[in-house]
C-alpha positions as a Python dict, from the first residue, in 0.01 Angstrom:
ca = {
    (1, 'X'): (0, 0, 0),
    (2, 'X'): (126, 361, -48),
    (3, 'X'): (134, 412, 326),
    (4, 'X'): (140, 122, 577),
    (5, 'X'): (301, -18, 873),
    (6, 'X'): (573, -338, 896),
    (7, 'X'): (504, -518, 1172),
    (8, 'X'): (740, -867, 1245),
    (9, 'X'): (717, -1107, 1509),
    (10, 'X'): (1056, -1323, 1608),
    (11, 'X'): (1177, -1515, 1855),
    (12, 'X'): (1490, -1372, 2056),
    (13, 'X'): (1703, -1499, 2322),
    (14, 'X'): (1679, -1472, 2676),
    (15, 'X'): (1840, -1169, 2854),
    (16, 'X'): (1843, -806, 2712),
    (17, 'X'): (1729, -610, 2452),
    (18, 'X'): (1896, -296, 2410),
    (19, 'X'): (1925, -133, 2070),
    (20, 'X'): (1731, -191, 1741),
    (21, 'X'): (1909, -83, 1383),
    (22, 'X'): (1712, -96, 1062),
    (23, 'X'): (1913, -115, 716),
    (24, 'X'): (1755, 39, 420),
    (25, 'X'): (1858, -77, 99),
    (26, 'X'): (1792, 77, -249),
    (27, 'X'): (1698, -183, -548),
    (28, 'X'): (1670, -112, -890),
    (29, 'X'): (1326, -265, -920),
    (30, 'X'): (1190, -3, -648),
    (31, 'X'): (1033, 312, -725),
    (32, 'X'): (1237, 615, -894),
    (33, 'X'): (1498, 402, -1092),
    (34, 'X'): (1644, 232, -837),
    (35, 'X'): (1536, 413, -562),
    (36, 'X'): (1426, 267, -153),
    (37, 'X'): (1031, 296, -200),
    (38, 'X'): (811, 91, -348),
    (39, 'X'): (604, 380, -484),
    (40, 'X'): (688, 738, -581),
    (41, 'X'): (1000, 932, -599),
    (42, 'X'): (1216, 663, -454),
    (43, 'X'): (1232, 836, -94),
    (44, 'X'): (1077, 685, 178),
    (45, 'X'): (989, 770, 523),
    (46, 'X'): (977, 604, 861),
    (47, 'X'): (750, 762, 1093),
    (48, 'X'): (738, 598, 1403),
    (49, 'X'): (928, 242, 1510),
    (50, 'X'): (809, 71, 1821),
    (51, 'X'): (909, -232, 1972),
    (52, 'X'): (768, -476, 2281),
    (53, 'X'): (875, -819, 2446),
    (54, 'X'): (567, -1057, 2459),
    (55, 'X'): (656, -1319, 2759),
    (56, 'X'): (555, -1693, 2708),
    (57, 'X'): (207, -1758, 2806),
    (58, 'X'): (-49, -1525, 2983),
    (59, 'X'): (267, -1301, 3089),
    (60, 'X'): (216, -927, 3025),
    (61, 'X'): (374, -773, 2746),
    (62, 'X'): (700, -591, 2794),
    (63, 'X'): (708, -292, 2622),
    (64, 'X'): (1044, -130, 2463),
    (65, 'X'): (1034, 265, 2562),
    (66, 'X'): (1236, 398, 2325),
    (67, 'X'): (1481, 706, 2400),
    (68, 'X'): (1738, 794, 2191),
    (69, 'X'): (1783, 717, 1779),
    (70, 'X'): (2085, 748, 1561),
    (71, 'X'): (2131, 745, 1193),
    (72, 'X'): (2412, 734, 933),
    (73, 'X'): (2281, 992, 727),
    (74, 'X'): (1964, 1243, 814),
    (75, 'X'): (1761, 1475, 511),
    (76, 'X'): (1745, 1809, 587),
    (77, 'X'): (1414, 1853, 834),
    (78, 'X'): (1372, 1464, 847),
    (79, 'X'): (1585, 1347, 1139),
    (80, 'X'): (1646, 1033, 1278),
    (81, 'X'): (1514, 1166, 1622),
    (82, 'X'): (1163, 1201, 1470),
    (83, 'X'): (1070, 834, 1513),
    (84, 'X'): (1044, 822, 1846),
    (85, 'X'): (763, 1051, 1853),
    (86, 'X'): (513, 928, 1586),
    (87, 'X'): (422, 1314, 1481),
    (88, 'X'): (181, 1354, 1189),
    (89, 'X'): (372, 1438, 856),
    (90, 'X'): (714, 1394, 1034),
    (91, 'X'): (999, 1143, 1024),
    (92, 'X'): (1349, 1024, 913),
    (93, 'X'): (1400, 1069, 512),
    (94, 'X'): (1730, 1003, 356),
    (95, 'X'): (1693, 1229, 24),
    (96, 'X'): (1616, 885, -174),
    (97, 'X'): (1485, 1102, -494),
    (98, 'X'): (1814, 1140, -537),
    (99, 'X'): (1993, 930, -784),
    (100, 'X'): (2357, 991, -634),
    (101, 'X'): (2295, 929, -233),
    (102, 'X'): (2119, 625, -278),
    (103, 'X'): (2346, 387, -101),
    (104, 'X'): (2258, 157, 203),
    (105, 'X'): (2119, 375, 520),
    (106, 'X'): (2135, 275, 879),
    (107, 'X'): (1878, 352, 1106),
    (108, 'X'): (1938, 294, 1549),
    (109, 'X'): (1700, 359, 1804),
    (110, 'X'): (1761, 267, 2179),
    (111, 'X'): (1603, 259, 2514),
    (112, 'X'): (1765, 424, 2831),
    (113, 'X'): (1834, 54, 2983),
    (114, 'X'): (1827, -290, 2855),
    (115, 'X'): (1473, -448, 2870),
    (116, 'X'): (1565, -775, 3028),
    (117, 'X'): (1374, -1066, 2825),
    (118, 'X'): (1238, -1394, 2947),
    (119, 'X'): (1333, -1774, 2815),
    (120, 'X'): (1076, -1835, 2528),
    (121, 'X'): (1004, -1442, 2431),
    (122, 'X'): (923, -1302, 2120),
    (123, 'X'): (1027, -946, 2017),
    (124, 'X'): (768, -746, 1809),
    (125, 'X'): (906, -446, 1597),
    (126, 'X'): (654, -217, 1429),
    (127, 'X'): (805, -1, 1128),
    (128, 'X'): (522, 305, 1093),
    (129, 'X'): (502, 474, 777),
    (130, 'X'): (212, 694, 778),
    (131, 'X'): (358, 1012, 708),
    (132, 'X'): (293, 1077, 343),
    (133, 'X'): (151, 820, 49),
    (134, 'X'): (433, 646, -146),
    (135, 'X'): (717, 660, 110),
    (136, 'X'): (714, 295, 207),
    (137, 'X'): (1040, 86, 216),
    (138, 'X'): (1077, -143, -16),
    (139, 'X'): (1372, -345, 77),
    (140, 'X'): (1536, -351, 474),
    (141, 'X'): (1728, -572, 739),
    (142, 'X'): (1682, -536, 1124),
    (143, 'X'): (1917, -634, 1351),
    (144, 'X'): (1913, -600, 1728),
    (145, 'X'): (2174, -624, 2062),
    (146, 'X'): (2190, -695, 2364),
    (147, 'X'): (2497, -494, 2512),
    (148, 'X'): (2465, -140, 2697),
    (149, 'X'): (2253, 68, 2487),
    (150, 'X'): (2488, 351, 2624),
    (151, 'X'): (2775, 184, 2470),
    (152, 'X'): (2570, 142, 2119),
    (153, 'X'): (2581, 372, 1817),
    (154, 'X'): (2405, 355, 1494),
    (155, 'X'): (2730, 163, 1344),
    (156, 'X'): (2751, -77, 1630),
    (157, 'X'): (2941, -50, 1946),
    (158, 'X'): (3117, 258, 1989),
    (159, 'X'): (3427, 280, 2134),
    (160, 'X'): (3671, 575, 2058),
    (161, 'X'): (4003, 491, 1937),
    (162, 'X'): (4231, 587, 2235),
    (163, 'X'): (3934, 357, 2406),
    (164, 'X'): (4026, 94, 2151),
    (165, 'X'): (4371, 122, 2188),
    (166, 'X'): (4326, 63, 2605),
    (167, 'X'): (4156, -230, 2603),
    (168, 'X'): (4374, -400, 2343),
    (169, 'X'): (4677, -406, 2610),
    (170, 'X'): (4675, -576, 2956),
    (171, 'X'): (4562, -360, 3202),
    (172, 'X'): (4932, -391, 3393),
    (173, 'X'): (5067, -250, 3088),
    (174, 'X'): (4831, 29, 3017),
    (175, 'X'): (4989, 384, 3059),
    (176, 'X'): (4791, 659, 3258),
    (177, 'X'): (4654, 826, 2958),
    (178, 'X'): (4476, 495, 2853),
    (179, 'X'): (4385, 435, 3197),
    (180, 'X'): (4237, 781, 3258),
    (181, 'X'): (4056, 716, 2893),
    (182, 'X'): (3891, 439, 2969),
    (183, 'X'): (3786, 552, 3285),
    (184, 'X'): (3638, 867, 3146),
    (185, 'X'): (3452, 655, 2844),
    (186, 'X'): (3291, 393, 3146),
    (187, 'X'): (3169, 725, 3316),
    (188, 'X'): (3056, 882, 3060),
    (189, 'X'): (2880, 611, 2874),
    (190, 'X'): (2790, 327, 3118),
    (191, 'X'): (2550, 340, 3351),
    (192, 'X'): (2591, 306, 3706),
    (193, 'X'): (2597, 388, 4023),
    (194, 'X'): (2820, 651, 3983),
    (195, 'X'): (2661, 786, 3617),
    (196, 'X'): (2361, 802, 3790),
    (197, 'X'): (2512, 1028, 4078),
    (198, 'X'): (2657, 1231, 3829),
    (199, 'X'): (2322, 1275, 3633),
    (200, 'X'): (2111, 1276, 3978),
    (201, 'X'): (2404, 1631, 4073),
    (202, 'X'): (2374, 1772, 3679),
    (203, 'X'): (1985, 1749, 3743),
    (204, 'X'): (1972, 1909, 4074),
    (205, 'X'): (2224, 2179, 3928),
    (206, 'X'): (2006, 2255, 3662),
    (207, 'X'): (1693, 2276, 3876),
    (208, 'X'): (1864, 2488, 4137),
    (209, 'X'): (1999, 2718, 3803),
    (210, 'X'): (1650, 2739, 3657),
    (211, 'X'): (1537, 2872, 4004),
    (212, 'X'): (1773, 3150, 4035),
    (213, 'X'): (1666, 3220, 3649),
    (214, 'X'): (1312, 3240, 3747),
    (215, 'X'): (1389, 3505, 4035),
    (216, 'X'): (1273, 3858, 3922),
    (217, 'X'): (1589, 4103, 3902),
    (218, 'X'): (1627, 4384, 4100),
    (219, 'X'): (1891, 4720, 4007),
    (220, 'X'): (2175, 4703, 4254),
    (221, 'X'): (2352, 5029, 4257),
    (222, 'X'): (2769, 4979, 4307),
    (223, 'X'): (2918, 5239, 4508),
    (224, 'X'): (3141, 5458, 4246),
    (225, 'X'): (3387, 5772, 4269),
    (226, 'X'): (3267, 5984, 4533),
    (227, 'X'): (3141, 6326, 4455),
    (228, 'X'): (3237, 6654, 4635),
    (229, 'X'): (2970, 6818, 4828),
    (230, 'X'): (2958, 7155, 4949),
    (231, 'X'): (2717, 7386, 5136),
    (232, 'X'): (2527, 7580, 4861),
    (233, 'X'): (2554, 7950, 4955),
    (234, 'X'): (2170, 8067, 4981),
    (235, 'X'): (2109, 7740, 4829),
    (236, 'X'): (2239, 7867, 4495),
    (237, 'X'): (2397, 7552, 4292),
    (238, 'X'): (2639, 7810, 4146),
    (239, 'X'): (2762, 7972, 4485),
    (240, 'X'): (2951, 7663, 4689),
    (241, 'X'): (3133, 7705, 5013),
    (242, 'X'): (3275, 7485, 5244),
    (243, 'X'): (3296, 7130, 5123),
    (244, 'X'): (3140, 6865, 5348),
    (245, 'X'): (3212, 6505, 5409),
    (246, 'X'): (2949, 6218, 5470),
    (247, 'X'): (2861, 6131, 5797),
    (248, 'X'): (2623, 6069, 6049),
    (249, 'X'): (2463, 6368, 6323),
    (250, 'X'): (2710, 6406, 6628),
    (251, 'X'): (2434, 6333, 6884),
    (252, 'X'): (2411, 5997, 6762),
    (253, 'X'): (2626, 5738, 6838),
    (254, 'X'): (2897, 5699, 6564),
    (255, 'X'): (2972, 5390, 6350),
    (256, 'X'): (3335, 5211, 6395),
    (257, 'X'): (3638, 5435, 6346),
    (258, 'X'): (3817, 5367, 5977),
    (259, 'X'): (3532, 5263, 5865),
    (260, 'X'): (3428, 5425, 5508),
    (261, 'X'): (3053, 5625, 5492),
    (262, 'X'): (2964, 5435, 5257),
    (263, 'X'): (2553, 5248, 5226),
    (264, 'X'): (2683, 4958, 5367),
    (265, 'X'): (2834, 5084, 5688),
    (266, 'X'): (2470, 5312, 5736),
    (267, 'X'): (2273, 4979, 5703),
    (268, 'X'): (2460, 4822, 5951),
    (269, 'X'): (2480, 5131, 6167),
    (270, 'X'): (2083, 5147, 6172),
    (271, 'X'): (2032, 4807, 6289),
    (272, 'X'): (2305, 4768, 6549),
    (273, 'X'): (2255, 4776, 6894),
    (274, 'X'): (2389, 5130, 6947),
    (275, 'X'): (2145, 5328, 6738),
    (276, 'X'): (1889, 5456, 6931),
    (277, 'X'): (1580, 5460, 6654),
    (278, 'X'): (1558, 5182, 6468),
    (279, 'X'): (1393, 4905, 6689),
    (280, 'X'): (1202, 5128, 6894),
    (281, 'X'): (1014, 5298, 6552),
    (282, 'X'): (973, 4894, 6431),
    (283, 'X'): (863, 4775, 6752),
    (284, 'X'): (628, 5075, 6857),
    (285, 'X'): (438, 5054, 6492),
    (286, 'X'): (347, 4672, 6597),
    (287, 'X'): (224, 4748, 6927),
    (288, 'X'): (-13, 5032, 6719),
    (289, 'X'): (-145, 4716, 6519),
    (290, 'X'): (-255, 4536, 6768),
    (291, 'X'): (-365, 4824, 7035),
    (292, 'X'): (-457, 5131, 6798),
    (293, 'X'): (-266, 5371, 6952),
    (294, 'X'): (147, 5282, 6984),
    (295, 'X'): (335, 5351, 7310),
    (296, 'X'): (459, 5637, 7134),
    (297, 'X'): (132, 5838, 7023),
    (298, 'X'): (282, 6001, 6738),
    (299, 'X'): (430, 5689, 6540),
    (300, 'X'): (560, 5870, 6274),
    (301, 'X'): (712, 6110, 6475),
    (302, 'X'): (1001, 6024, 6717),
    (303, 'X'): (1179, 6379, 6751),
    (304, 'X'): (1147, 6659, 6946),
    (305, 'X'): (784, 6726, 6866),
    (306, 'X'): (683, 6381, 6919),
    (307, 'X'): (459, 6266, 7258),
    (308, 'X'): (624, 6112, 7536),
    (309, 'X'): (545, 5756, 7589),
    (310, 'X'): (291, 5629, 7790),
    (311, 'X'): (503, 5327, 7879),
    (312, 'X'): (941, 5415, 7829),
    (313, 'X'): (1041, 5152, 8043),
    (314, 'X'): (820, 4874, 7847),
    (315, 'X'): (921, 5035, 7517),
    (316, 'X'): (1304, 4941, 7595),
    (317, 'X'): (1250, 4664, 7714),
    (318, 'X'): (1054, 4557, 7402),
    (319, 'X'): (1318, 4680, 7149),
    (320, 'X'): (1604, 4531, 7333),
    (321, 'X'): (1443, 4181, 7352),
    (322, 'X'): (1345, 4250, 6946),
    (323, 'X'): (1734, 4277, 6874),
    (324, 'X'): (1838, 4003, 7090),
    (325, 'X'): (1605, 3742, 6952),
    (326, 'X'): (1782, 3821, 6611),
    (327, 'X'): (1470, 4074, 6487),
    (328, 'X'): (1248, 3781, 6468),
    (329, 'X'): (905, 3950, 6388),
    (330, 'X'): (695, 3636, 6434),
    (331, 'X'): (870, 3601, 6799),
    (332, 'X'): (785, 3932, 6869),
    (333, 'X'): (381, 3934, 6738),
    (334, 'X'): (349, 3595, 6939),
    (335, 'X'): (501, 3787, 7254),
    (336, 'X'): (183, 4046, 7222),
    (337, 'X'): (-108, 3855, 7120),
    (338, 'X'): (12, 3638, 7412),
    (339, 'X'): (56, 3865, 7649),
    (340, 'X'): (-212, 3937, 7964),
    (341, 'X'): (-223, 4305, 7857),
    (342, 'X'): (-374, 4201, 7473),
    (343, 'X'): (-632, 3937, 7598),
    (344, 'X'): (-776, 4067, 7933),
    (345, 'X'): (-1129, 4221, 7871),
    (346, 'X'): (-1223, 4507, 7664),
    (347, 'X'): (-1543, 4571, 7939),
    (348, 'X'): (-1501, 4955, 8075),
    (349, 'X'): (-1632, 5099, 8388),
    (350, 'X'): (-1768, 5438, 8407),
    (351, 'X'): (-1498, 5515, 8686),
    (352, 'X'): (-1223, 5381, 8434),
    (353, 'X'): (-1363, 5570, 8102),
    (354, 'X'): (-1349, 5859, 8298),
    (355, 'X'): (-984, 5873, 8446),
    (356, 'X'): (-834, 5671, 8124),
    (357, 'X'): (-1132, 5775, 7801),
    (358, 'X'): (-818, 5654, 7556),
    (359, 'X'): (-702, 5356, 7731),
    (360, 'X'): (-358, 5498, 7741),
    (361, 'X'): (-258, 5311, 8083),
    (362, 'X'): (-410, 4982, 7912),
    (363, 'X'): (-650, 4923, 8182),
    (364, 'X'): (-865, 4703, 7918),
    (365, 'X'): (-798, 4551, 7625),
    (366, 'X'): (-770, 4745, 7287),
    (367, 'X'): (-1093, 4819, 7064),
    (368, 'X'): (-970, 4873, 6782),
    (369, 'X'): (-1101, 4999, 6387),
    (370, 'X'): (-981, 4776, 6145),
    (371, 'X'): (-785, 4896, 5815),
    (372, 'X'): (-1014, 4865, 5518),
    (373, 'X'): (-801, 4565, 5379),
    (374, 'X'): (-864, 4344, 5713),
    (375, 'X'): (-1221, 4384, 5639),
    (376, 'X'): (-1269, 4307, 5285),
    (377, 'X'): (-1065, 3964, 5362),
    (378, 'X'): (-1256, 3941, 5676),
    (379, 'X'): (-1586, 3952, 5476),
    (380, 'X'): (-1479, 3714, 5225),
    (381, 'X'): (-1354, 3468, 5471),
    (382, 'X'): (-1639, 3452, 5682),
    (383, 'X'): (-1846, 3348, 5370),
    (384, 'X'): (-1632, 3140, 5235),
    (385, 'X'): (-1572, 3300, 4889),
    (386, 'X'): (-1149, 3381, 5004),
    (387, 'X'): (-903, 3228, 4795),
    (388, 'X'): (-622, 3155, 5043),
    (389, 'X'): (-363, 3073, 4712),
    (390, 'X'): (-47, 3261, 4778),
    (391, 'X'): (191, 3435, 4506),
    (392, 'X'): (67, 3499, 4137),
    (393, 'X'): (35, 3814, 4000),
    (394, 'X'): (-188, 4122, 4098),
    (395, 'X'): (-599, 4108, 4063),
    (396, 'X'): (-751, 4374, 3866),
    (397, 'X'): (-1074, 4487, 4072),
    (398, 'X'): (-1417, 4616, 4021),
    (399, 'X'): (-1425, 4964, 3881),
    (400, 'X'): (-1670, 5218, 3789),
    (401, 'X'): (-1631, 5234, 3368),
    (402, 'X'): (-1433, 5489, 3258),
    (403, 'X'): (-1232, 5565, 3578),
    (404, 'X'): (-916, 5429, 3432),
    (405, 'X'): (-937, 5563, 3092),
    (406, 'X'): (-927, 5906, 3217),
    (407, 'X'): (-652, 5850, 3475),
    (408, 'X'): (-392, 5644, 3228),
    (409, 'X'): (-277, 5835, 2986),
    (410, 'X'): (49, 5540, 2928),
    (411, 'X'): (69, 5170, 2967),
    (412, 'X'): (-221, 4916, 2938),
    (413, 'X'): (-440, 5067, 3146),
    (414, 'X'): (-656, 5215, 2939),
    (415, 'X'): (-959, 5002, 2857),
    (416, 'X'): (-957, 4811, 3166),
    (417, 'X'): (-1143, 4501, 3259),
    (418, 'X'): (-1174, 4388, 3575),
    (419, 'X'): (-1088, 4017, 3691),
    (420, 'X'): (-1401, 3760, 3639),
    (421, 'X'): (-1262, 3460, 3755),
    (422, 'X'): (-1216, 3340, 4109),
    (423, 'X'): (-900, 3566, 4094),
    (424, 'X'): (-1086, 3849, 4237),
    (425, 'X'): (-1145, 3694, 4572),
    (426, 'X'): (-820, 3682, 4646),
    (427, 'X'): (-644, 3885, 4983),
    (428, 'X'): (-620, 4210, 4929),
    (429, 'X'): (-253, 4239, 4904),
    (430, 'X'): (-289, 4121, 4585),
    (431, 'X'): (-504, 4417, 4483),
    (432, 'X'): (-453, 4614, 4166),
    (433, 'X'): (-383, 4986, 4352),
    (434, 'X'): (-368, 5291, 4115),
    (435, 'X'): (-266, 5565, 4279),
    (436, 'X'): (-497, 5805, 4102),
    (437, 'X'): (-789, 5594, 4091),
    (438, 'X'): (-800, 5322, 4417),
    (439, 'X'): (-1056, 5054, 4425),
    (440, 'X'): (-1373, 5176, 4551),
    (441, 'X'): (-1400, 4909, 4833),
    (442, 'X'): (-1115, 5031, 4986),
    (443, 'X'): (-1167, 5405, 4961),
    (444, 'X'): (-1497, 5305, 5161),
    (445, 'X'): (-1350, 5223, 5452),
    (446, 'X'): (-1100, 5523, 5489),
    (447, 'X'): (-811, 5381, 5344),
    (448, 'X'): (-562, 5609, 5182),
    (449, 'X'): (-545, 5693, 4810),
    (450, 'X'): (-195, 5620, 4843),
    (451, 'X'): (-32, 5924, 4649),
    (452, 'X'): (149, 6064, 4970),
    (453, 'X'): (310, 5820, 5218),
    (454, 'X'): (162, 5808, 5577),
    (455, 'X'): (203, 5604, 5854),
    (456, 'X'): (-117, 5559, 6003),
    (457, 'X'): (-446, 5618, 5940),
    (458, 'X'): (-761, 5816, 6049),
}
């Protein structure tokens, strides 16, 4: 028939099968003069070749899974590879139209590892030729082996010369460099224990490289020649007077001597145990969180116009323990919610609203207002529409028509559509946010429209 599939059934001895190699021979009763086909131009073209082991008996078939295929001569866009995947219109062609290549052609496909075979099996081989009318072979050979497919090549076993050359003398005799060769070949080729080691660390290479690859990139600014300063004279760029060096307020305690002002030495200086600021602002903003007003009143102000706090002794004590537990911010929220002051009663007494209306001396527990973003989640988790899948890009929310388009002048804003799948129940962190133009549900509940920065809100 124009197109067809070979299919042979032979008995083969018992222990592995490893390799498979067709032969294609050219006749000059085929197709095209002389050609491989029996119909056609001459060319012909193998689309798929499968093999399986078929036990003695009721014993389930065996079947080949075939990996890796070798030929001694490919036409352009038909390789050899193609015949382990069975695609439609695609295969291994060997330019048999051709009057001066047509000469025998070799054809190898392999599994990974042998396929060990019973006593009393038959091998089944399945030639497919199904990509195009006309391309069948006319006239072929199979042959197949049993030794390491690793070790196996399209013209046999295949063993490099210096290889060769190694094994021909007795291995007292052999020299370092044919030692070291064949040494190199057995890891290379034959598996084992220690091939499969070296794939198992090239894998886990790979995956940990396609992670890193996968990371988004951030700008990282290198620290460069250092620029003069000076004190601008009325502020006037033009008018410069003394020059001034980097470095940190006097009242402050200063970082190591010899040390260069560079960002490095600030980021360590604001989180090391001498700098006055940094754990108290961290840990004060918490205990706002959970309490609605922080030890400090004025959170975003810890200066000289900022309130005194309610509590000074608690609030170093709480940034000291913060740095010594290595700034672990879960330790430090489980320290609050835990604590007697953030679960005793919120109940008031008359006498108590009167002396303490704010609950500044903590006398009950905190009743606080949460921020619009705790409530929307709140809301959805309570009836059961929250989608508690973490990571993924941003949600596009409901918006009024039009809001966008008159906001976004650049990008691919403009014709917005809001998300319709179950996307848009996700946490609000995941939320869309245009500065210009914040989701409704949000602006509803007081929250900020974002286009100054602030540190609390009303």
């Amino acid at each position: 028939t124009p197109s067809d599939t070979y299919e042979f059934e032979a008995l083969i001895p018992a222990g592995n099968f490893s390799g498979l190699r067709l032969e294609v021979l050219p006749d000059p009763s085929l197709a095209g003069g002389g050609g491989f086909g029996r119909a056609g131009n001459g060319n012909i073209v193998v689309s798929k070749i499968e093999a399986e082991i078929e036990p003695p008996g009721d014993a389930k078939v065996i079947p080949v899974d075939l990996k890796r295929a070798e030929a001694d001569y490919e036409q352009t866009g038909w390789p050899a590879a193609s015949v382990l995947k069975g695609e439609n219109g695609k295969g291994w062609a060997i330019d048999g139209q051709v009057p001066d290549r047509r000469e025998p052609r070799h054809l190898a496909v392999f599994p990974e590892k042998p396929v060990a075979v019973p006593e009393n099996s038959r091998v089944v081989i399945r030639i497919r030729q199904e990509a195009f009318d006309g391309h069948a072979i006319g006239r072929f050979r199979l042959a197949f082996s049993a030794d390491e497919p690793s070790m196996l090549g399209v013209a046999g076993v295949k063993l490099p010369e210096p290889v060769q050359a190694g094994l021909g003398v007795d291995a007292e005799k052999r020299s370092p460099a044919q030692k070291a060769a064949i040494n190199k070949f057995y890891r290379d080729n034959v598996d084992g224990p220690i091939r499969r080691a070296e794939v198992a660390r090239e894998a886990a290479k790979k995956s940990v490289q396609a992670f890193k690859d996968s990371l988004p990139s951030a700008m990282v600014m290198k620290e460069g020649t250092v620029r003069d300063a000076f004190v601008l004279i009325r502020g006037e760029y033009d008018k410069r007077g003394e020059k001034v060096e980097a470095a940190l307020p006097a009242f402050l305690p200063q970082p190591p001597q010899g040390t260069k002002p560079d960002r490095l030495v600030l980021a360590k200086w604001l989180v090391s145990r001498d700098h006055p600021l940094t754990s108290r602002v961290w840990v004060n903003r918490m205990w706002e969180r959970f309490f609605g007003t922080g030890i400090v009143k004025t959170s975003e102000n810890f200066g000289s116009q900022a309130e005194y706090p309610s509590h000074p002794e608690l609030l170093d004590w709480l940034a000291a323990d913060f740095m010594e537990s290595g700034w672990d911010m879960k330790k430090f929220v489980k320290l609050l919610v835990t604590s007697s002051v953030y679960r005793q009663n919120a109940t008031v007494t008359p006498e108590k609203l009167a002396q303490d209306p704010t609950n500044r001396l903590l006398a009950r527990a905190p009743r606080i207002r949460l921020p619009g973003e705790a409530v929307r989640d709140a809301a959805l988790s309570a009836s059961g529409l929250l989608v508690p899948a973490v990571g993924g890009p941003s949600v596009r929310p409901w918006m009024p028509d039009g809001v966008w388009d008159e906001t976004s002048k650049y990008g691919d804003l403009r014709g917005y559509k809001a998300e319709t799948g179950p996307g848009r129940y996700r946490r609000t962190m995941y939320t869309v946010w245009k500065r210009t133009a914040g989701p409704p549900t949000m602006l509803l509940f007081d929250a900020p429209s974002r286009e100054t920065c602030i540190t609390k809100r009303s």
